[in-house]
LOPA-171591 format. One record per residue: x, y, z of N, C-alpha, C in turn. Coordinates in steps of 0.2 Angstrom, whole numbers, plus 5000, padded with zeros to 4 digits. Example, Ala and Ser with C-alpha at 12.3 -4.5 7.8 and 13.67 -1.06 7.14 Angstrom:
BEGIN
REC  n.x  n.y  n.z ca.x ca.y ca.z  c.x  c.y  c.z
REC 5066 4972 5039 5062 4978 5039 5066 4984 5039
REC 5064 4989 5035 5068 4995 5036 5064 5000 5039
//
This chain:
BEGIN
REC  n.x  n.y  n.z ca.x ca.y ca.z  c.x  c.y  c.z
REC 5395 5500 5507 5390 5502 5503 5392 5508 5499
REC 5391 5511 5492 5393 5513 5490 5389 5519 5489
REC 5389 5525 5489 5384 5530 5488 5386 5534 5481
REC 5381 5534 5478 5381 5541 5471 5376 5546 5472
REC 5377 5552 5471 5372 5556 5472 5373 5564 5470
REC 5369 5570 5471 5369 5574 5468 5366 5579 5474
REC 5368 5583 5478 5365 5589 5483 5357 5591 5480
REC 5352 5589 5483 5346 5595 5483 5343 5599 5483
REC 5344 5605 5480 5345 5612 5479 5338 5614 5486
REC 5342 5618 5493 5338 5622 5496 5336 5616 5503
REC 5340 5610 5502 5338 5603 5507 5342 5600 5511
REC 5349 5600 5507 5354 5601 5512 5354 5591 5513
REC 5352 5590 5508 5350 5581 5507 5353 5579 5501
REC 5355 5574 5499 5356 5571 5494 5355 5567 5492
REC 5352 5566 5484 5349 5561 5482 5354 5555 5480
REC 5354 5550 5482 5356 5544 5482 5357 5538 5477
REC 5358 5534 5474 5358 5527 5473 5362 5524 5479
REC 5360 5519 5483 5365 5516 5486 5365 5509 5485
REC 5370 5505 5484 5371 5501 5482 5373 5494 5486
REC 5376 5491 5488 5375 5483 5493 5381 5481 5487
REC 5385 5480 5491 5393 5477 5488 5394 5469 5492
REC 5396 5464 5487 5401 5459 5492 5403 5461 5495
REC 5404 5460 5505 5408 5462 5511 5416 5460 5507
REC 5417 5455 5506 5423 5451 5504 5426 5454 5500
REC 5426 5457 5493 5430 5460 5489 5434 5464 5491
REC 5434 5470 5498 5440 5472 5499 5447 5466 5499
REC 5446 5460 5504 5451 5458 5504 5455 5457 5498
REC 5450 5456 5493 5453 5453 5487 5457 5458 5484
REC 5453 5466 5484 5457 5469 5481 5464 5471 5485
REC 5463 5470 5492 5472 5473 5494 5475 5466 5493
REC 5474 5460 5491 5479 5455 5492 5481 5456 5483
REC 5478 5459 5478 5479 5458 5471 5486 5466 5471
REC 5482 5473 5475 5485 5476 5477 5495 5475 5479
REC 5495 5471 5485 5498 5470 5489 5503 5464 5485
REC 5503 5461 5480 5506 5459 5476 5511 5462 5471
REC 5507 5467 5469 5510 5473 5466 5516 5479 5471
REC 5514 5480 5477 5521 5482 5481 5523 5478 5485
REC 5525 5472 5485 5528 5468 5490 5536 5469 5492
REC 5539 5470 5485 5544 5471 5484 5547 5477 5490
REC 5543 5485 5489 5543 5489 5493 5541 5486 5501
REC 5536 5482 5501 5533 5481 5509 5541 5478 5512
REC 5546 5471 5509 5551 5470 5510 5555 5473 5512
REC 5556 5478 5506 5562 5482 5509 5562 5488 5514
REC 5554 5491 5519 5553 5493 5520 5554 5490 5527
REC 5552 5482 5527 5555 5480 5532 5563 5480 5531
REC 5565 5479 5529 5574 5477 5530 5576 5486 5533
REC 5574 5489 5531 5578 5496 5535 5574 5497 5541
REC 5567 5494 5545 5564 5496 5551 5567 5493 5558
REC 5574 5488 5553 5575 5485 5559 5583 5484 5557
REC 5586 5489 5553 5591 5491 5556 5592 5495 5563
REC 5596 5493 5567 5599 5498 5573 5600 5504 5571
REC 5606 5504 5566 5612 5509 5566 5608 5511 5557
REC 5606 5517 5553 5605 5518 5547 5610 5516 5541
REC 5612 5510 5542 5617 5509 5536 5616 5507 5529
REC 5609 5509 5529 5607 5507 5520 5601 5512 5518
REC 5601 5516 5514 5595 5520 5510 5589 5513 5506
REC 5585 5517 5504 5577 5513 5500 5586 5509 5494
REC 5586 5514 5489 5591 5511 5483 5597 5506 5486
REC 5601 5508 5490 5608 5503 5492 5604 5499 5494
REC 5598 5494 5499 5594 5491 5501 5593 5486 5496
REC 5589 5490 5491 5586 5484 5485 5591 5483 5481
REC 5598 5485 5478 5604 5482 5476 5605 5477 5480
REC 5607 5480 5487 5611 5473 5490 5607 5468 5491
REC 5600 5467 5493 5595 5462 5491 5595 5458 5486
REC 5595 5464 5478 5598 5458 5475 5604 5457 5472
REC 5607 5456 5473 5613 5455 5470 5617 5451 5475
REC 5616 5450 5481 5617 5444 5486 5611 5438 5484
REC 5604 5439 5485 5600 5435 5484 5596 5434 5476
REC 5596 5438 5474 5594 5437 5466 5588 5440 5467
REC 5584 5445 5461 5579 5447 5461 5572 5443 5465
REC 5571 5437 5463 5567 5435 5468 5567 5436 5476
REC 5570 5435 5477 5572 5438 5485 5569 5443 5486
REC 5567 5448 5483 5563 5453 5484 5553 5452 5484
REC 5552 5444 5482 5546 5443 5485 5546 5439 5489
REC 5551 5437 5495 5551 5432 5499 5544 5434 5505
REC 5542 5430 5506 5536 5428 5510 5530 5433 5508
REC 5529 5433 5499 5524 5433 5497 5516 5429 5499
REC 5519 5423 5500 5513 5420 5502 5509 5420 5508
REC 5514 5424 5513 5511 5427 5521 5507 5432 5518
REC 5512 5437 5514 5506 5443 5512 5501 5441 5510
REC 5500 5438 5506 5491 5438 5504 5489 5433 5510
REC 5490 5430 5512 5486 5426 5516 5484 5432 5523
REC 5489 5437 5526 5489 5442 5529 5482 5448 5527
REC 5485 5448 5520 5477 5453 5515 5472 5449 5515
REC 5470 5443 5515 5463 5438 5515 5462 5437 5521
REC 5468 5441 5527 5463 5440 5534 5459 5446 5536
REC 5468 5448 5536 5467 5456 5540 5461 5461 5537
REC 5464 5459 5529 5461 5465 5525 5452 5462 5523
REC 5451 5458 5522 5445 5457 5522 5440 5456 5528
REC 5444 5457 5532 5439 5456 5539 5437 5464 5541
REC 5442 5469 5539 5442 5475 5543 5437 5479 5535
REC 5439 5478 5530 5434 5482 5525 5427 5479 5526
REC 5427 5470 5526 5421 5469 5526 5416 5471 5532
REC 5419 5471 5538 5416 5474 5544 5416 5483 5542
REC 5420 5486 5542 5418 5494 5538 5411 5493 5534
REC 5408 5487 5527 5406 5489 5526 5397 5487 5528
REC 5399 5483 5531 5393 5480 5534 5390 5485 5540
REC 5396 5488 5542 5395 5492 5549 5393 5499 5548
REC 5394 5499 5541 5393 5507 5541 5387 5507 5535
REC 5386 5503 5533 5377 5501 5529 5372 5500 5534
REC 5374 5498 5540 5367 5495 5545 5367 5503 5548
REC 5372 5505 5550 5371 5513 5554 5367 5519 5546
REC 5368 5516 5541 5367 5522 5535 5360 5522 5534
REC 5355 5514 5537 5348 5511 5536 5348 5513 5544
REC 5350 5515 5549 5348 5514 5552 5347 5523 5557
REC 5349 5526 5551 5349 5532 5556 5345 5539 5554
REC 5338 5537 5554 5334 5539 5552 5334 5547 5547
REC 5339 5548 5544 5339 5554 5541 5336 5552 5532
REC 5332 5549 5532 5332 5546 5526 5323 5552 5525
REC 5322 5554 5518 5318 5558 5519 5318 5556 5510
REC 5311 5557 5508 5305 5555 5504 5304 5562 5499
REC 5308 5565 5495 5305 5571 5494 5303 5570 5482
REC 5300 5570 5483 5296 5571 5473 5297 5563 5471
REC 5295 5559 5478 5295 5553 5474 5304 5549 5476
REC 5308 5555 5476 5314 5551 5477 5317 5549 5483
REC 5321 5549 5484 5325 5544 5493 5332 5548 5491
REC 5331 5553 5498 5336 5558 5499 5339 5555 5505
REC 5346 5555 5508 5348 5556 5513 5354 5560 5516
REC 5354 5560 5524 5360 5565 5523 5366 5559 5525
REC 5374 5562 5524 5379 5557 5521 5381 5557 5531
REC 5384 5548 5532 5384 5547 5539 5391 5551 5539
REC 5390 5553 5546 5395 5559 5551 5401 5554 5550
REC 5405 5558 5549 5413 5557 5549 5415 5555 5556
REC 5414 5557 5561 5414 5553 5567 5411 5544 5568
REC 5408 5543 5564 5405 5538 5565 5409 5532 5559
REC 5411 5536 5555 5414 5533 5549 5422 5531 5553
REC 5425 5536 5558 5431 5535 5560 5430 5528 5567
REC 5425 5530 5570 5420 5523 5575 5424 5517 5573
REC 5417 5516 5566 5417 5509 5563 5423 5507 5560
REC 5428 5513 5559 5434 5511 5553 5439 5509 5560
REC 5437 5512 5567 5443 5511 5570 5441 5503 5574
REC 5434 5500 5575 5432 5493 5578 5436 5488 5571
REC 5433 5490 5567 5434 5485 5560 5442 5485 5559
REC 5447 5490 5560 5453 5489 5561 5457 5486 5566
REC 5455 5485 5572 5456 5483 5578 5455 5473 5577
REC 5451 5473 5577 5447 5467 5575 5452 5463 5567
REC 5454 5467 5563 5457 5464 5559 5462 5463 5558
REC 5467 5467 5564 5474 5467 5567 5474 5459 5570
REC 5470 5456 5572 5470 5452 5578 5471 5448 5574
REC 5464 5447 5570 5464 5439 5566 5470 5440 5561
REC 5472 5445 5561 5479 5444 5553 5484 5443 5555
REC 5486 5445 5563 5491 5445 5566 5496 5439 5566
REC 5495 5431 5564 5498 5427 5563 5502 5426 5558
REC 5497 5428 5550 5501 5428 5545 5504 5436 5543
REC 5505 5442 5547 5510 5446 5546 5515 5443 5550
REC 5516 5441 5556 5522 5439 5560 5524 5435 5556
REC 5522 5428 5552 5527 5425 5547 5530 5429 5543
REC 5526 5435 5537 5528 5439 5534 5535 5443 5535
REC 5533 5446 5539 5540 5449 5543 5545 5445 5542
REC 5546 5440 5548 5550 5435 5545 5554 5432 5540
REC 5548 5432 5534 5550 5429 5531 5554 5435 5525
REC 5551 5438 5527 5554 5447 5522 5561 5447 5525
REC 5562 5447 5531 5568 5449 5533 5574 5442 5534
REC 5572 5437 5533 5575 5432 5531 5584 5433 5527
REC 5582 5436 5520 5588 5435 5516 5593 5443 5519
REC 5591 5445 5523 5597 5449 5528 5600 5445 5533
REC 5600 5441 5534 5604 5438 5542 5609 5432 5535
REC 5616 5436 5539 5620 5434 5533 5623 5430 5535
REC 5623 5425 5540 5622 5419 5541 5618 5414 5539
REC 5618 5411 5535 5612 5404 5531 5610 5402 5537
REC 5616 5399 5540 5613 5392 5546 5606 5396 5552
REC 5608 5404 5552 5604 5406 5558 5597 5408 5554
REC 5596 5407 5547 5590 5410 5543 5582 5404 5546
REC 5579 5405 5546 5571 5400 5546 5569 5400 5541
REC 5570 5400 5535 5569 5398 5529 5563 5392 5531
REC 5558 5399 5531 5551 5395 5530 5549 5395 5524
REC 5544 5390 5521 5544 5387 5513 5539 5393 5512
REC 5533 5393 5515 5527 5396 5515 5525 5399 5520
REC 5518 5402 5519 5517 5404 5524 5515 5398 5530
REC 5511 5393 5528 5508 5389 5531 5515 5385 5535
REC 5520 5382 5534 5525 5380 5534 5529 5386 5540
REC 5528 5392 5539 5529 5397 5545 5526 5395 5550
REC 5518 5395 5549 5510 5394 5555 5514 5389 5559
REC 5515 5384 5557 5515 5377 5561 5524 5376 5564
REC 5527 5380 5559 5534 5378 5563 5535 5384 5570
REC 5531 5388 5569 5532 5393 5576 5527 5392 5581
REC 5525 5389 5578 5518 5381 5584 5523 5379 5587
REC 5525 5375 5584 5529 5369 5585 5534 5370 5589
REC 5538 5375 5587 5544 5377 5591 5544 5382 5596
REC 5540 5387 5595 5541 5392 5600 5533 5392 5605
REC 5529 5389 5604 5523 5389 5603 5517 5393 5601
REC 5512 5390 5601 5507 5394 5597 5504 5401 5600
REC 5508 5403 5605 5507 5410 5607 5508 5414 5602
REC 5516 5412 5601 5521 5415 5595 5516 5418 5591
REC 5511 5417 5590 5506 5418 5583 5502 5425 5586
REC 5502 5429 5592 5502 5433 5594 5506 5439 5594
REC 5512 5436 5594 5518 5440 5595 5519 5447 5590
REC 5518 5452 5593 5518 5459 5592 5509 5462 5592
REC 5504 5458 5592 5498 5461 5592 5497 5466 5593
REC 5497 5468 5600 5499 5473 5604 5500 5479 5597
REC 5505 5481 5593 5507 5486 5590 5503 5483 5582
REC 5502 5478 5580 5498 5476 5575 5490 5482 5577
REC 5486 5477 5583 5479 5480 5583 5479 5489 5583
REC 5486 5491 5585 5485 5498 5586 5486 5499 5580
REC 5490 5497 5577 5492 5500 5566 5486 5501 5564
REC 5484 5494 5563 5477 5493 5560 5472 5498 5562
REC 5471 5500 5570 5466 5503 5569 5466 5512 5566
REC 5474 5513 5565 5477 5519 5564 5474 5519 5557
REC 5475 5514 5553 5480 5514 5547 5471 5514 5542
REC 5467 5509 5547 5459 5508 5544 5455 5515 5544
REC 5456 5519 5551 5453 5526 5549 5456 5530 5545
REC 5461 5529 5543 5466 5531 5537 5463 5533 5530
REC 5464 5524 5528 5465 5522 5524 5457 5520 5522
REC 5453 5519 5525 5445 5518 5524 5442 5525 5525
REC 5443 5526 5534 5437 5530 5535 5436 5537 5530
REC 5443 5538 5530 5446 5547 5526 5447 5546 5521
REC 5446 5539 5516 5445 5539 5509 5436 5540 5507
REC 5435 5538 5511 5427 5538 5513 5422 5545 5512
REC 5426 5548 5518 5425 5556 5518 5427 5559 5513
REC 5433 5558 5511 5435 5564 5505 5432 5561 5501
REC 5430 5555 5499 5427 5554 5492 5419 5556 5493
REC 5417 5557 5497 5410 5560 5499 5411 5569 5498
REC 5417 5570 5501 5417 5580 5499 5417 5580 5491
REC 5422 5576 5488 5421 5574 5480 5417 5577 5476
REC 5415 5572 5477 5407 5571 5475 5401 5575 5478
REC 5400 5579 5482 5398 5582 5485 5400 5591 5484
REC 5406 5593 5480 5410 5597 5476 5404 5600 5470
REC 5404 5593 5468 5397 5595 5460 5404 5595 5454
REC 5411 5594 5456 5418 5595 5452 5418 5589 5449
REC 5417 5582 5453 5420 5575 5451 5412 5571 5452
REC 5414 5566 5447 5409 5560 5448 5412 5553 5450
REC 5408 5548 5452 5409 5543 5453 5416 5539 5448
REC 5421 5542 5449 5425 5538 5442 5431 5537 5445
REC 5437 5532 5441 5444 5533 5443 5447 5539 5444
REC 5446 5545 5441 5450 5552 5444 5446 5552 5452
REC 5440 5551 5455 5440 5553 5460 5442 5547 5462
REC 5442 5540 5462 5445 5536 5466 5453 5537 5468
REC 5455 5541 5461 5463 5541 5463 5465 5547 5467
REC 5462 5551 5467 5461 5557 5472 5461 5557 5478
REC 5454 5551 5480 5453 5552 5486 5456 5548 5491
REC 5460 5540 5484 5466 5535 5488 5472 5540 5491
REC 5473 5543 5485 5480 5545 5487 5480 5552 5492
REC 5476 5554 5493 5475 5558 5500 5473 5553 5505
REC 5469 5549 5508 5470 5544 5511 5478 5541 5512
REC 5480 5540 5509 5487 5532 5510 5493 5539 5512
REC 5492 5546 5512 5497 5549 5514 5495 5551 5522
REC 5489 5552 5523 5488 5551 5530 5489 5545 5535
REC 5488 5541 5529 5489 5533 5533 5497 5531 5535
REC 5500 5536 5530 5509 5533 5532 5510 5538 5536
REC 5508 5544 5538 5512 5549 5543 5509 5548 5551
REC 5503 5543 5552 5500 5541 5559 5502 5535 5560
REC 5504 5530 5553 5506 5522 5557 5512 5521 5558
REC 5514 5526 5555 5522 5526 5555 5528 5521 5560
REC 5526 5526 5566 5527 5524 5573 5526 5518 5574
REC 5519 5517 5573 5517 5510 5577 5519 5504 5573
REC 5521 5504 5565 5523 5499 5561 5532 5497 5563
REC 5532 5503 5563 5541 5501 5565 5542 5498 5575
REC 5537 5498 5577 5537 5495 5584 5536 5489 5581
REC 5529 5488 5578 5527 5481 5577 5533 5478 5573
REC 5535 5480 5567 5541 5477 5564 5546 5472 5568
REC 5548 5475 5572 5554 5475 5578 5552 5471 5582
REC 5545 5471 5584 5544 5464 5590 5543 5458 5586
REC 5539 5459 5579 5538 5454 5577 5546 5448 5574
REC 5549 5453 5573 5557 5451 5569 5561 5450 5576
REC 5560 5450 5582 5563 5449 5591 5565 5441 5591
REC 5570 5441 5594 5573 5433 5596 5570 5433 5602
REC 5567 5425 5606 5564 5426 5611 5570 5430 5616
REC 5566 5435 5622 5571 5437 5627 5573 5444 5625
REC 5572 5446 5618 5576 5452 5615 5575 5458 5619
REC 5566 5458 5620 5563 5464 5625 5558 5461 5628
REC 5560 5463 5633 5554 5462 5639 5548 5465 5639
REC 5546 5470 5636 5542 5471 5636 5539 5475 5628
REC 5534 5477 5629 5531 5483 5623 5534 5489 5623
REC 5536 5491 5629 5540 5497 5634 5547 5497 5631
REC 5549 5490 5633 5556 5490 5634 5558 5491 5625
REC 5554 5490 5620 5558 5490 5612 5555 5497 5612
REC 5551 5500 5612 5549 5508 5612 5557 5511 5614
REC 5557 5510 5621 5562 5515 5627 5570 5513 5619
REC 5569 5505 5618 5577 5506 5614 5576 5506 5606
REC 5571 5512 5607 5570 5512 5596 5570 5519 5600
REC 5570 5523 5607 5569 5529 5605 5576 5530 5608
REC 5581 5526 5608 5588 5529 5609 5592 5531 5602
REC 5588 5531 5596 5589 5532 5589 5586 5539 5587
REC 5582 5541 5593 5582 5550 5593 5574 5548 5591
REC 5569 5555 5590 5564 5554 5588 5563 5551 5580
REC 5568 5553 5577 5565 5548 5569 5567 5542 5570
REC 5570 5541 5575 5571 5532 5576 5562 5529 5577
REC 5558 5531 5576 5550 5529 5577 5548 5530 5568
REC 5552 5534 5564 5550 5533 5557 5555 5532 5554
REC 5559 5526 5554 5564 5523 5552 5560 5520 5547
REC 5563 5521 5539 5558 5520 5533 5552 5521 5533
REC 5550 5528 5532 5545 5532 5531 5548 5534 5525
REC 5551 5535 5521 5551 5536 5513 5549 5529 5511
REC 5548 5524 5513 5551 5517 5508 5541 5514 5511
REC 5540 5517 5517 5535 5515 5519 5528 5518 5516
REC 5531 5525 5513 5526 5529 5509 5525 5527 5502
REC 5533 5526 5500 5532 5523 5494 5527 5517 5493
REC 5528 5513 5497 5525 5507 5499 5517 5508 5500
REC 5515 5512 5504 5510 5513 5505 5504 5516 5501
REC 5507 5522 5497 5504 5525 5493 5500 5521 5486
REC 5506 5517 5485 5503 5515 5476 5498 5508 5480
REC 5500 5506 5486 5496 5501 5488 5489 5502 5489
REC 5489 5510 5493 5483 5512 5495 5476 5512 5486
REC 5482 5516 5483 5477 5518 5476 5478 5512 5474
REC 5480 5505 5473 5479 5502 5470 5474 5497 5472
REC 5472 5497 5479 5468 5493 5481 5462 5497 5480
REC 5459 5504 5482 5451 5506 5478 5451 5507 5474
REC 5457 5507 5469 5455 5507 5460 5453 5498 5459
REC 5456 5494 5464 5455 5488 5462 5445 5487 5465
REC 5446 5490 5472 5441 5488 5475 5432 5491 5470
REC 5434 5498 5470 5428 5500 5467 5427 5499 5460
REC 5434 5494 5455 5430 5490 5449 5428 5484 5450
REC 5429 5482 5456 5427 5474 5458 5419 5477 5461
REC 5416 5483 5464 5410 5481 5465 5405 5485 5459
REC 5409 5487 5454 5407 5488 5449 5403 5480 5447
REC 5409 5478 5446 5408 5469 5441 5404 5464 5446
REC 5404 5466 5453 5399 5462 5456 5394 5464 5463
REC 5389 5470 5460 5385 5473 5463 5380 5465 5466
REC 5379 5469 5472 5373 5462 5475 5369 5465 5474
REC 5366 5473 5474 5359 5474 5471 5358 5479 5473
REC 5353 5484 5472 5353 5491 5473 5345 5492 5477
REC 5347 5498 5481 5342 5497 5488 5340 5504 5489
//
């Protein structure tokens, strides 16, 4: 739901439009997003799961292409969107459902000249909803990121014969069925469910919040300068708390079976690379993050521009 409104002078309420959005339009905006930095999400994978530091963001994307050819830089494209039509649609649409039924339901709502004043829901409860709708959307996506990975980190194993040169995403689903079984399709949750729920109060709850102090300022209005404002302070908290847990996830999801024994055991050997061994690609992950972050609520809040369900 999306709030516009204006402080009422002496009431400490504010007057409202609130509006009823498609639940589904996040998803569409992070997978239209997420097309635009793939190239970055790639390569961010390829240096997470180096050992030893032997390539920066720039030597990485040369030797990518220049071995495999510029295309190689969108290799398992089709996992990420199909990842963004899981993950990211379940976790925005559940925020936005979750945090409309708590904003109807939590009696601050107050009747004052005829108008519909409210006060805005507590940041604590935004971080609640943003951290269940995260958790919950790490699960279901969890499938088509573990091909993603894969298939992103594919054109580094400089052996052809050893590559899985999956076609698609779908072609991934069914050959790691088939081969290793369809647990496989779980493999790494555990640090997935924790990202997301990091990355959702991030990325959601605290774009949420700032863009309510925004507008609440009396400085900005409902428009692309606050949206861009209030993404790119969002997507910079979202890459300095998920940090840790994407480069765990990376690493189990890219594991030969046997590689670690446990969730414990890849921790204990990512921390024999000192403390930054846990932000290994944190420049390429920010890079990555940041124009994703701003580009999906610049995508998201003109999508519910263009398709409002009705105002309430």
């Amino acid at each position: 739901m999306s709030l516009k409104g204006e402080k009422k002078p002496g009431t400490g309420a504010v007057k409202v439009t609130a509006k009823k959005h498609r639940w589904y339009l996040g998803g569409i905006a992070s997978a239209m997003a997420a097309s635009c930095t793939h190239p970055l999400d790639l390569l961010k994978v390829h240096l997470q799961t180096q050992q030893k530091v032997e390539q920066r963001l720039v030597s990485m994307a040369v030797h990518v292409v220049r071995t495999q050819g510029v295309l190689a830089l969108y290799n398992g494209l089709s996992a990420s969107l199909t990842r963004q039509l899981t993950y990211s649609t379940t976790r925005y649409g559940l925020y936005e459902v979750g945090s409309a039924r708590l904003r109807k339901g939590d009696g601050t709502f107050m009747r004052l000249s005829f108008s519909l004043y409210l006060a805005p829901l507590p940041f604590y409860q935004k971080i609640a909803v943003g951290a269940l709708s995260g958790f919950i959307g790490g699960i279901i996506g969890n499938p088509a990121d573990m091909v993603n990975v894969r298939m992103q980190n594919d054109v580094k194993i400089i052996d052809v014969a050893k590559r899985r040169n999956y076609k698609n995403v779908f072609d991934g689903l069914y050959r790691t069925a088939t081969e290793e079984g369809i647990s496989t399709w779980m493999k790494g949750v555990q640090m997935t469910s924790s990202r997301a729920v990091l990355i959702t109060v991030a990325q959601v709850a605290c774009y949420d919040q700032v863009k309510q102090l925004l507008l609440g300022s009396g400085y900005f209005s409902d428009n692309i300068i606050t949206h861009f404002t209030g993404s790119f302070i969002a997507g910079t908290i979202a890459t300095g708390i998920t940090q840790p847990v994407d480069v765990m996830k990376t690493r189990l999801m890219e594991a030969k079976p046997g590689q670690y024994k446990s969730v414990l055991d890849c921790i204990l050997y990512t921390a024999r690379l000192g403390p930054m061994g846990f932000y290994k690609g944190f420049i390429p992950a920010w890079i990555r993050l940041e124009p994703y972050t701003i580009l999906t609520w610049i995508f998201l809040e003109q999508l519910r521009v263009l398709f409002p369900l009705k105002e309430s």
